[in-house]
N, C-alpha and C positions, 0 to 999 in steps of 0.2 A: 249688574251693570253691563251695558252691549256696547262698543265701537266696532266703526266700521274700516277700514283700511285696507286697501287696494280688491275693491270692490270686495270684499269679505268682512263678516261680522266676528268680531273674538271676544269673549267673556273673559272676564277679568277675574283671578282669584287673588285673594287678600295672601293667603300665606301661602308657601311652597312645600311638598313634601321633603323633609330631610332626612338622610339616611351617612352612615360614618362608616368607612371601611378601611383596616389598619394592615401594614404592609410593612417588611422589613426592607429598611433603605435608611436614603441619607434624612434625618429629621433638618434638613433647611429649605427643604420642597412640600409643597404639598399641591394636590391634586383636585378642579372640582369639572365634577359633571353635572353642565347644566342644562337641564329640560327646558326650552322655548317652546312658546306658542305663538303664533303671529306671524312668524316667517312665511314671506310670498314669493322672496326669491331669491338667487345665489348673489345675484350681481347687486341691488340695493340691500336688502335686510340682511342679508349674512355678512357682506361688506362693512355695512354702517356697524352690528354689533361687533363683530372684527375688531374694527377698527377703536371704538369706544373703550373693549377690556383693554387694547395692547395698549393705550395710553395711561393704565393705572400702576400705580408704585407697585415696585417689585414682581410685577407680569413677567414669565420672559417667555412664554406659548401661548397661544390659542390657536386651535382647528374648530373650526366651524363643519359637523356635519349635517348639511340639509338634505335633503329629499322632498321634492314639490309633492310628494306620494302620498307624505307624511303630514300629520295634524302636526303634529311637533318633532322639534330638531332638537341636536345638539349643540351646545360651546363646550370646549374639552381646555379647561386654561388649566395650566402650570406657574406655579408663584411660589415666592417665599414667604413663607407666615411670621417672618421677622419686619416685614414693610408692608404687610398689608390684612385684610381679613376678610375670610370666607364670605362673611355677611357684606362686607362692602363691596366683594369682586360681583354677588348676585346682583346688588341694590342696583350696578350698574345698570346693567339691563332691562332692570323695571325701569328706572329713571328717563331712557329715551324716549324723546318725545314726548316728555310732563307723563310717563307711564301709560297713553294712550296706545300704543300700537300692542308692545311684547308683555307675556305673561311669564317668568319662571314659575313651571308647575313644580319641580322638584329639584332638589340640589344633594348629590352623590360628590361625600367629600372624603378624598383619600387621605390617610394621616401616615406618615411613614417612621419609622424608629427604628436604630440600628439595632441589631440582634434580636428583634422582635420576630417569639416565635411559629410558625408556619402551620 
């Protein structure tokens, strides 16, 4: 399946790659890296998905790192997994725009536990 948005074509993938990485810390945080595709620019697409995760329960971060250089960018969110989940913080982003613009390729999710060891 091809859409077109701001004069470029993006292929859409059904599932995302998932990958789990465990870190010693506070278990009321957790961490995810999410791989975009679709991103055109800093000022609307990194804004709008910005702006979309910061309004989900239990967010209390996102950095957006784009590069116009780059096929795909990042979202870097920080959340509590006692108000919200992994799977819901990605679906965000499919979700914009009825899922026509952004593809998450893959979702890098930090899980943290105290005295977990190193």
């Amino acid at each position: 399946m091809t859409f077109t948005s701001c004069d470029q074509q993006i292929q859409k993938q059904s599932l995302p790659k998932f990958t789990e990485v465990y870190k010693d810390g506070i278990d009321s945080r957790r961490k995810l890296k999410i791989e975009i595709e679709g991103m055109m620019c800093e000022v609307g697409c990194a804004s709008k998905i910005k702006k979309e995760l910061l309004e989900q329960d239990a967010v209390s971060s996102v950095i957006i790192d784009f590069d116009k250089e780059r096929e795909t960018d990042f979202a870097l969110v920080e959340f509590d997994p006692k108000g919200n989940t992994s799977e819901y913080i990605y679906g965000v982003v499919n979700s914009i725009a009825d899922g026509k613009i952004y593809t998450v390729k893959s979702v890098e999710t930090t899980y943290y536990k105290e005295n977990y060891p190193e």
